[in-house]
C-alpha positions as CSV (number, residue, x, y, z in Angstrom):
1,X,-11.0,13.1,19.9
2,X,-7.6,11.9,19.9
3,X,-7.8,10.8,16.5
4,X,-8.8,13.9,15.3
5,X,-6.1,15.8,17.1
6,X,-3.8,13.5,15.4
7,X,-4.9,13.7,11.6
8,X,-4.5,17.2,12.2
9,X,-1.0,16.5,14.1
10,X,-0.3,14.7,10.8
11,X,-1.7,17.1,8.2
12,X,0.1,20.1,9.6
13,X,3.3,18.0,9.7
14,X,3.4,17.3,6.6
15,X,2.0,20.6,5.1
16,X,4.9,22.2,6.7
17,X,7.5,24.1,5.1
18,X,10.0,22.2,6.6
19,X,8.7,19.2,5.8
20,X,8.8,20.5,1.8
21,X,12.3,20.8,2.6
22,X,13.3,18.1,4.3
23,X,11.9,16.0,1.7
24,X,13.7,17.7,-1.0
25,X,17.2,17.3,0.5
26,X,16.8,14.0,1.2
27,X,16.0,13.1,-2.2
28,X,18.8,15.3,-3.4
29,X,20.8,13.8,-0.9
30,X,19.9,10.0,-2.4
31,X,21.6,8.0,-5.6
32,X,18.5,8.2,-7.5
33,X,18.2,5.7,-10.4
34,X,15.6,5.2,-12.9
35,X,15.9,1.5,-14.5
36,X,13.5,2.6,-17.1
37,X,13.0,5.0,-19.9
38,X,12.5,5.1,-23.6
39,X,13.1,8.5,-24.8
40,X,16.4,7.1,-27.1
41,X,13.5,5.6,-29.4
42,X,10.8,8.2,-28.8
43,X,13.0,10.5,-29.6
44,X,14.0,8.9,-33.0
45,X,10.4,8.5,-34.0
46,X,9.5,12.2,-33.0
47,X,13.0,13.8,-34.4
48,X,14.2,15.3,-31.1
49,X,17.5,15.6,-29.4
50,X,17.3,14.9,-25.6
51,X,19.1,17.5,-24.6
52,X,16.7,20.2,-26.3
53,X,14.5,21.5,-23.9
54,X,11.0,19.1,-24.4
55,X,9.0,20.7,-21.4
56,X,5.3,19.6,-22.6
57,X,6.9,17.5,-25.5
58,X,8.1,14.2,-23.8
59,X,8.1,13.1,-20.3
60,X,12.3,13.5,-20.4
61,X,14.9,16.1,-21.6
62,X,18.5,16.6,-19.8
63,X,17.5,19.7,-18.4
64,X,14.4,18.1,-17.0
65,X,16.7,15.5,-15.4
66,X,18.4,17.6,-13.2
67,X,15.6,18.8,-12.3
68,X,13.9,15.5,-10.8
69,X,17.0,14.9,-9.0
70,X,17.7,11.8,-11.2
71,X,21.3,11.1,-10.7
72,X,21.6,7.7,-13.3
73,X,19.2,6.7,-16.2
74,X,19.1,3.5,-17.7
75,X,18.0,4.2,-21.1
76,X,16.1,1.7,-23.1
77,X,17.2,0.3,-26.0
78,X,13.9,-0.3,-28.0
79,X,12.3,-1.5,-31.3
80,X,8.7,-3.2,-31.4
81,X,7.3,-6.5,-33.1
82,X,7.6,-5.1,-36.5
83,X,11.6,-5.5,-36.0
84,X,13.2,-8.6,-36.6
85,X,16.0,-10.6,-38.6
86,X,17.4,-8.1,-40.3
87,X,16.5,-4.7,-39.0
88,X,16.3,-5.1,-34.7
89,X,19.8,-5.6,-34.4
90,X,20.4,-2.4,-36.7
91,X,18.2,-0.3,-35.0
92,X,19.4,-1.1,-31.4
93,X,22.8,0.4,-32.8
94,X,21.5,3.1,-34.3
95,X,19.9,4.1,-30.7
96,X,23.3,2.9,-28.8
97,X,24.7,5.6,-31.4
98,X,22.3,8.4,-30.7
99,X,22.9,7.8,-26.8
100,X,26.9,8.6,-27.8
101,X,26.0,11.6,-29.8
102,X,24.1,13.0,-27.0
103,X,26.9,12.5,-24.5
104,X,29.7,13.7,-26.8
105,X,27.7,16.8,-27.3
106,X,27.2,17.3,-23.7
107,X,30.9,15.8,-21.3
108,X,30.2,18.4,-18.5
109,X,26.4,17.4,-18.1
110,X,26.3,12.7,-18.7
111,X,28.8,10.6,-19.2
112,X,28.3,6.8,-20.4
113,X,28.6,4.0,-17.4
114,X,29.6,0.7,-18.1
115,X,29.9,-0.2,-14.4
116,X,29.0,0.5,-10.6
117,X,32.6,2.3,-11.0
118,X,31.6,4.5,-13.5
119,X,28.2,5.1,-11.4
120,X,29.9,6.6,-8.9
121,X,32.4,8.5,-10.6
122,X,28.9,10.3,-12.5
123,X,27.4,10.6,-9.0
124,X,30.7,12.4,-7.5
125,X,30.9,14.6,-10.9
126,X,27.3,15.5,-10.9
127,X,27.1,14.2,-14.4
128,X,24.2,12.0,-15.0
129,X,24.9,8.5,-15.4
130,X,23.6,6.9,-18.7
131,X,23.1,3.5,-18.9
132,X,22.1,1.3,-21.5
133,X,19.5,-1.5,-20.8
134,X,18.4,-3.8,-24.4
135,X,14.2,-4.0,-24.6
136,X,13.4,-7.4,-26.0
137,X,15.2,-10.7,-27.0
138,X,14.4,-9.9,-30.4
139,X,17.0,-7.3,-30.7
140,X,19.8,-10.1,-31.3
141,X,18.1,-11.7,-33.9
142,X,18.9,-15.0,-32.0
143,X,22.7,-14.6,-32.4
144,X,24.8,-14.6,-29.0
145,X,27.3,-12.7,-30.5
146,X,25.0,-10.2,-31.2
147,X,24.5,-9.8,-27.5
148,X,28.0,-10.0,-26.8
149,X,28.0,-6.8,-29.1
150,X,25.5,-5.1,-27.7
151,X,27.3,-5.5,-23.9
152,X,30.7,-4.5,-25.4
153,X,28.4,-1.2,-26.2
154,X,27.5,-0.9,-22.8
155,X,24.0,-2.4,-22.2
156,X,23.8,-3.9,-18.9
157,X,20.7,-5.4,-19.0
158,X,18.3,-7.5,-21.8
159,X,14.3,-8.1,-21.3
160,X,14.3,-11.2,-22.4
161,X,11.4,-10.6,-24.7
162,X,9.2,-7.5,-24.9
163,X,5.4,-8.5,-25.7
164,X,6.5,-10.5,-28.6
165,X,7.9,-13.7,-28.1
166,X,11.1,-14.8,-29.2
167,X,12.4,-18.2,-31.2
168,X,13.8,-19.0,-27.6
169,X,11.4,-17.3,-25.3
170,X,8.0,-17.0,-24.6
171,X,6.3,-12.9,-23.4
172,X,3.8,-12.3,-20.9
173,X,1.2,-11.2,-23.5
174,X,1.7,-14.4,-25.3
175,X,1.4,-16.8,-22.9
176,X,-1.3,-15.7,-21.2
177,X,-3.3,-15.1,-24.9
178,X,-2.4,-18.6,-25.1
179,X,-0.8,-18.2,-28.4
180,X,0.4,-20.7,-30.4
181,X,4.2,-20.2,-30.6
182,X,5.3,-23.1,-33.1
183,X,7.5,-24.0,-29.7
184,X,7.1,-25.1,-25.7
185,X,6.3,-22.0,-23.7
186,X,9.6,-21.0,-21.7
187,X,13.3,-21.0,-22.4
188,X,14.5,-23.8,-24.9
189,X,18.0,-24.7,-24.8
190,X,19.3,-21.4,-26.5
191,X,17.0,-19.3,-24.1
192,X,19.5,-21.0,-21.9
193,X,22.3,-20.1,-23.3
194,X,21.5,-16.8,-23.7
195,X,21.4,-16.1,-20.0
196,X,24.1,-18.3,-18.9
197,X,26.4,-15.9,-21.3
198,X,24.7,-13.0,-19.6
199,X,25.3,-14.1,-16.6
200,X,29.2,-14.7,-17.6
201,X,29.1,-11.1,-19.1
202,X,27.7,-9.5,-16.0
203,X,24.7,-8.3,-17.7
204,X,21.5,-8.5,-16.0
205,X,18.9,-10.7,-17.1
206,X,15.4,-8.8,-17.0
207,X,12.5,-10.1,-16.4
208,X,9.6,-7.7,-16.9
209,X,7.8,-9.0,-19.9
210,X,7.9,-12.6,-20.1
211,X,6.1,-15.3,-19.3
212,X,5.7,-16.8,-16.0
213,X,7.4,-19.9,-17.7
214,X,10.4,-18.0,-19.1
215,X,10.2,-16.2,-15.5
216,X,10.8,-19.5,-13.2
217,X,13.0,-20.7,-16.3
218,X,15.3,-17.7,-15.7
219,X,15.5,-17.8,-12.2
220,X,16.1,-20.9,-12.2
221,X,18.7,-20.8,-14.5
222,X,20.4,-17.8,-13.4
223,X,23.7,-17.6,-11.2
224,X,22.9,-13.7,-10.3
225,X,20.8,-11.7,-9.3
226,X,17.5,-10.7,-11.6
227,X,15.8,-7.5,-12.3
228,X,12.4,-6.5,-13.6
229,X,12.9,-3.0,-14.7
230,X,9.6,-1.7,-15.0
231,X,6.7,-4.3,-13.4
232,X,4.5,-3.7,-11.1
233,X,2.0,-6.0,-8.9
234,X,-0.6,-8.3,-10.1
235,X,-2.5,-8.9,-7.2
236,X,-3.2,-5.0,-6.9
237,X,-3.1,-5.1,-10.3
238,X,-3.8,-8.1,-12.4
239,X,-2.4,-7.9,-16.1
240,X,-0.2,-9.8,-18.0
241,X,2.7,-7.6,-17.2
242,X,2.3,-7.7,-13.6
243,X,4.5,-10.0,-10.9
244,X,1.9,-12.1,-8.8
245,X,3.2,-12.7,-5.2
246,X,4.7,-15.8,-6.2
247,X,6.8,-14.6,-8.8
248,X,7.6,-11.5,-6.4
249,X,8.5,-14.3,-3.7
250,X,10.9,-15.9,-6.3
251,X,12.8,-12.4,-6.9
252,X,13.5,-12.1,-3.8
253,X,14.5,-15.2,-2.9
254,X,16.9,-14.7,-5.9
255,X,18.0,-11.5,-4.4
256,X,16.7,-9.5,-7.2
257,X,14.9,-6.2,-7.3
258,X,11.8,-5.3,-9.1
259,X,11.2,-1.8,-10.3
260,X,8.0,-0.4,-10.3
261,X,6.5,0.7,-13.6
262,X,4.8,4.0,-13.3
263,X,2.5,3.4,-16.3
264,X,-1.9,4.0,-15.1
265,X,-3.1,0.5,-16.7
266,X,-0.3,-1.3,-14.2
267,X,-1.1,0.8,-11.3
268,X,-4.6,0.8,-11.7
269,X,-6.8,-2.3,-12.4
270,X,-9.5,0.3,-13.4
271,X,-7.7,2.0,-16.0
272,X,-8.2,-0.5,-18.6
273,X,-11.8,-0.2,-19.0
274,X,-12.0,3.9,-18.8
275,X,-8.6,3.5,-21.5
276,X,-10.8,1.0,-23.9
277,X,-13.6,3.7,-23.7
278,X,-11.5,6.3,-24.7
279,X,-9.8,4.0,-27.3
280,X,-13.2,2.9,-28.7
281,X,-14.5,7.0,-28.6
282,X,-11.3,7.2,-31.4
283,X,-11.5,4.1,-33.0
284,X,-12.0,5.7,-36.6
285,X,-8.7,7.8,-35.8
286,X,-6.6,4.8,-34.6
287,X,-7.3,3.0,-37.7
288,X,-6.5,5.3,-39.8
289,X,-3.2,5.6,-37.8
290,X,-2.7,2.1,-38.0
291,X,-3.2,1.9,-42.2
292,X,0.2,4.3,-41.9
293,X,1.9,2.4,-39.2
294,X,0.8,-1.1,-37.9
295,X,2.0,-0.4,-34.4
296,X,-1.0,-0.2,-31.9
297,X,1.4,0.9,-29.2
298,X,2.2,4.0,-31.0
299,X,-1.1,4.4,-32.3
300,X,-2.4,4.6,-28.9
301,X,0.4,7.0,-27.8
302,X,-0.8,9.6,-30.5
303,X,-3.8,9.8,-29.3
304,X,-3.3,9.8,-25.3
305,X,-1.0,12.8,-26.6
306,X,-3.8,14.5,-28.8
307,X,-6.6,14.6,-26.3
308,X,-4.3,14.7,-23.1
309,X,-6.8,16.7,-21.2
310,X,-9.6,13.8,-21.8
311,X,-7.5,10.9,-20.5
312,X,-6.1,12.6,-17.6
313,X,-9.0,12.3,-16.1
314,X,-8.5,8.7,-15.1
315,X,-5.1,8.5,-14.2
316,X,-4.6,7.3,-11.0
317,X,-2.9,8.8,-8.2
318,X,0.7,8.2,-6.5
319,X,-0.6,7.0,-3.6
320,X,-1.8,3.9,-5.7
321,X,1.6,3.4,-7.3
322,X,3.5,3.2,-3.4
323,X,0.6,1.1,-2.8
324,X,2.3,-1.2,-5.0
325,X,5.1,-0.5,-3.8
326,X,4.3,-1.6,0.0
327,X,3.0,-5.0,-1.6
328,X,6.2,-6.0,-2.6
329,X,8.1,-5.1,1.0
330,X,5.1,-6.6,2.9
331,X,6.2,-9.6,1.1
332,X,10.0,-9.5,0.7
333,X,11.6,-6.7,1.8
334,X,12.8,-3.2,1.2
335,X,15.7,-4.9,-0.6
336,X,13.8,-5.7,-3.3
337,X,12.2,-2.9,-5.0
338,X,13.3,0.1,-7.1
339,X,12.1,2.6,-9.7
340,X,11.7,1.9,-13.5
341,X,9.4,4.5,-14.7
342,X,8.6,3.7,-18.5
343,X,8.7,7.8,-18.8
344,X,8.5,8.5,-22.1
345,X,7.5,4.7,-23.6
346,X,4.0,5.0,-21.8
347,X,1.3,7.2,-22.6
348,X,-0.3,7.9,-19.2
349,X,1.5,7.8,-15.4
350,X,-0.2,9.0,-12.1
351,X,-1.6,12.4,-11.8
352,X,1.1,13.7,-9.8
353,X,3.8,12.5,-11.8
354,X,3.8,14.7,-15.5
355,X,7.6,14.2,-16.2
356,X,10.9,13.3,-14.2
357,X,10.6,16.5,-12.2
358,X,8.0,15.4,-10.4
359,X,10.3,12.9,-9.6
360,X,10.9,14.0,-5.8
361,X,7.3,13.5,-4.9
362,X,7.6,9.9,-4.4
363,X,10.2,10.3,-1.9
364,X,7.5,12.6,-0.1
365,X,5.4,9.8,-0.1
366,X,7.8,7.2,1.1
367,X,8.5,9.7,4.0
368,X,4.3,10.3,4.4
369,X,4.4,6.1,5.0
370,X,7.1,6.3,7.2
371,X,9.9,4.7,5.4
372,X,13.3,5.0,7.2
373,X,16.2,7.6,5.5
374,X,18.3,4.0,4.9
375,X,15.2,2.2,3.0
376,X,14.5,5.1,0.6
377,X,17.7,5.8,-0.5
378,X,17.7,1.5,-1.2
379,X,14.7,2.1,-3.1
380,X,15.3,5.0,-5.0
381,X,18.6,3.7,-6.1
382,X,20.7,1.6,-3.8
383,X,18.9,-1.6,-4.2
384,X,19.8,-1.0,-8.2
385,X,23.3,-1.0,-7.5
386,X,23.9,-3.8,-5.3
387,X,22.4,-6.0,-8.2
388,X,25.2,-4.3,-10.9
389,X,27.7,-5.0,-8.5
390,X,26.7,-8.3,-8.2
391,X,26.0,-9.5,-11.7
392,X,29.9,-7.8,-12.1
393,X,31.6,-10.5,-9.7
């Protein structure tokens, strides 16, 4: 009997008006940061401006931003595999340009931050914060000055590789495919390099995507602290581009933070096989998409985006993603864990979560599991900028 009186105690607590509310100023009340999101490149391949209104479009506008309470975005700076010598490098500028175009169209509403300085003054101004964050090694085309470049432009962070490897470091997808690289899984000596001048810089080395021998090389190697700016939890989870406990143990014994990835087949082990389904149900579409453009990532995107209302079926739910979530502070700590969505570079995200409005329903959730006001506002953004102000000393 006393349970029951107290899952109703609970339910009618937190069905309660003021419990709508109380949730909603405390997540306005929060620095809320998103490590992750890809809109700069979705928006060049789809032709839109980000701050045109792109309700049912993209996961993201400016507008939209607001909205969700997001105070600072770290936008990606992205190009696939079929970038390299030649054309990466180019097309991370021409990104890094649209980002300024955007701003200089808009100085009441974002403003460009270089630093945890800069972070605030955006906060104070109620201007979002862009940031800048480099997807994939690739993008210097193996030149260091290339990345100094790229951090004189503002990016802040580098994934050391995406899915593809790099001449210098080996991806997730690759290693664990087992493929045959020409070189030694891990960082080789200019791997090395490369994050010792990041490190110097104050440019934070990222380790979602790679390997789990680039990952301990990294760490190892590093000086400051890491990030992984959209991963979430392999034992809950186990793909490629999930952290196992170990590797989670190693980030925050670094005094890194890893940011959960809001995408279904990270959150939910049993989204592959209803995704392949679907994939195989189009397969005659999808190749014809490919014969136009070899990029499966994109081909799969067109067609979550053409039959929406038959995938989101089996997306997972929010809960699952904070499930996640509690893995990693059951392990090592609330200090340790953030938000890096993926919006807009991932084709399905948890039911409740259709675009960055929706953004305020996970701090509902962190106050359903009893989180602390202190630890959610380190998770929704504070954790984020004590690692900036550290890879800054």
């Amino acid at each position: 009997m006393k349970k029951i009186l107290f899952a109703f105690f609970t339910l009618a607590l937190f069905s309660s008006p003021a419990f709508s509310q109380s949730y909603k100023k405390l997540h306005e009340k929060a620095i809320v940061i998103d490590t992750h999101n890809d809109f700069i490149s979705t928006g060049i391949e789809k032709g839109k401006s980000f701050d045109q209104n792109l309700k049912g479009i993209t996961h993201s506008d400016l507008k939209r931003m607001k909205e969700g309470g997001i105070d600072v975005q770290v936008f990606s700076i992205f190009c696939d595999e079929n970038y390299g010598k030649g054309t990466a490098y180019a097309f991370a500028n021409r990104e890094i340009d649209t980002l300024y175009a955007t701003v200089a169209r808009n100085p009441n509403r974002m403003m460009i931050v270089r630093n945890s300085k800069d972070l605030q003054t955006a906060v104070s101004t109620g201007k979002l914060g862009a940031m800048m964050g480099v997807e994939g090694g690739h993008m210097i085309e193996d030149e260091i000055s290339n990345l100094e470049k790229l951090h004189a432009r503002g990016a802040r962070y580098m994934t050391l590789t995406w899915n593809n490897s790099t001449s210098w470091a080996s991806s997730a997808a690759d290693e664990r495919a087992k493929k045959d690289l020409g070189h030694p899984y891990g960082l080789n000596a200019l791997g090395e390099q490369i994050v010792k001048r990041m490190n110097e810089l104050g440019m934070i080395v990222d380790i979602s995507h790679v390997g789990e021998k680039t990952f301990y090389d990294a760490i190892r190697i590093s000086t400051k602290p890491v990030i992984a700016s959209h991963s979430c939890t392999y034992a809950l989870c186990p793909v490629p581009r999930n952290l196992t406990d170990e590797q989670i143990k190693a980030v925050g014994k670094n005094g890194g933070v890893i940011q959960l990835n809001f995408y279904s087949g990270f959150v939910d082990s049993s989204f592959r096989d209803k995704n392949n389904a679907f994939i195989r149900k189009h397969q005659q579409e999808k190749d014809s998409l490919l014969k136009s453009n070899p990029s499966d990532f994109y081909a799969n995107l067109y067609l979550h985006e053409k039959y929406k209302d038959e995938i989101d079926g089996v997306r997972p739910s929010l809960t699952l993603l904070i499930d996640h979530l509690d893995h990693i502070v059951k392990l090592i700590g609330v200090n340790h864990v953030g938000l890096g969505s993926d919006f807009d570079g991932i084709n399905s995200s948890p039911r409740e979560l259709n675009d960055v409005t929706n953004m305020p329903l996970i701090t509902e959730e962190l106050m359903k599991r009893g989180y602390s006001k202190k630890d959610i506002f380190k998770i929704l953004g504070g954790n984020f900028i004590r690692v900036l102000k550290a890879n800054e000393q």
